[in-house]
N, C-alpha and C positions, 0 to 999 in steps of 0.2 A: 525501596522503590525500584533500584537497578533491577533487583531479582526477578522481580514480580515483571518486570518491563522484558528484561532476557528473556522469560519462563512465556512468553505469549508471543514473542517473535519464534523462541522452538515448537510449540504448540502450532503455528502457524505454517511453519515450511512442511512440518508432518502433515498437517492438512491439504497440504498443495501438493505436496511428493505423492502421497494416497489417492486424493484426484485425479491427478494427472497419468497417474498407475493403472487406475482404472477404466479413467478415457480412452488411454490406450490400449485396453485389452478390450473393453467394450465396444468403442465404435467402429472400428474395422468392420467387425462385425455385422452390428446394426444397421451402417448409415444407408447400406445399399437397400435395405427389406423395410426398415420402419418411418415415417415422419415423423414419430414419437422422438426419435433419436436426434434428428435436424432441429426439431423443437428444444428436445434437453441441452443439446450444444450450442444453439446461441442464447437462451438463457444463460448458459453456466458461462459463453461470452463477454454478456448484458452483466453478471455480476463481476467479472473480474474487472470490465473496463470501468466498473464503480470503485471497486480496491483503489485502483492505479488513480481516478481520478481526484480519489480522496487524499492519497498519499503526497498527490504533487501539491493539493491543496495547502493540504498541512505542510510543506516544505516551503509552498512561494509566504503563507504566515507566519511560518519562523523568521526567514531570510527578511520580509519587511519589519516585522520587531526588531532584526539586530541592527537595519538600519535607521529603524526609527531611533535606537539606541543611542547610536552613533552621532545624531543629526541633536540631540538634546544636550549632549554634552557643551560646555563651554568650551571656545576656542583658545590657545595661548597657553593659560593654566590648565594644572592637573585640578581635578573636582573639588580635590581638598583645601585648596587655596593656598597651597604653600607657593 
């Protein structure tokens, strides 16, 4: 599972490194001549602030499981009842 989990966060920054490679050589370019270009850039905006949005999503649901975790335990004793 780690693997597989490493193996798509690397796959991922190659995707973003390429991207970001190409924005940069492309919209210089572009942005002055085309609307097409204004259009492509905040699209590819519109998607990242969906990444980042998802990302924190899934971060504030971790962090309330560990404390929902936390909040189930019994108090005084350990769980095992020793």
């Amino acid at each position: 599972m780690h693997d597989s989990r490493n193996l798509r966060r690397w796959i991922g920054a190659v995707v973003c490194v390429v991207a970001v490679g190409i924005i940069a050589l492309v919209a210089p370019r572009l942005a002055t001549r085309s609307p097409v270009a204004i259009v492509l850039l905040c699209a590819l905006a519109v998607l990242i602030v969906k990444l980042v949005e998802r990302r924190v999503h899934q971060w504030f649901r971790r962090w309330a499981e560990r404390e929902a975790g936390r909040s189930m335990r019994p108090r005084g004793r350990s769980w095992r009842g020793r």
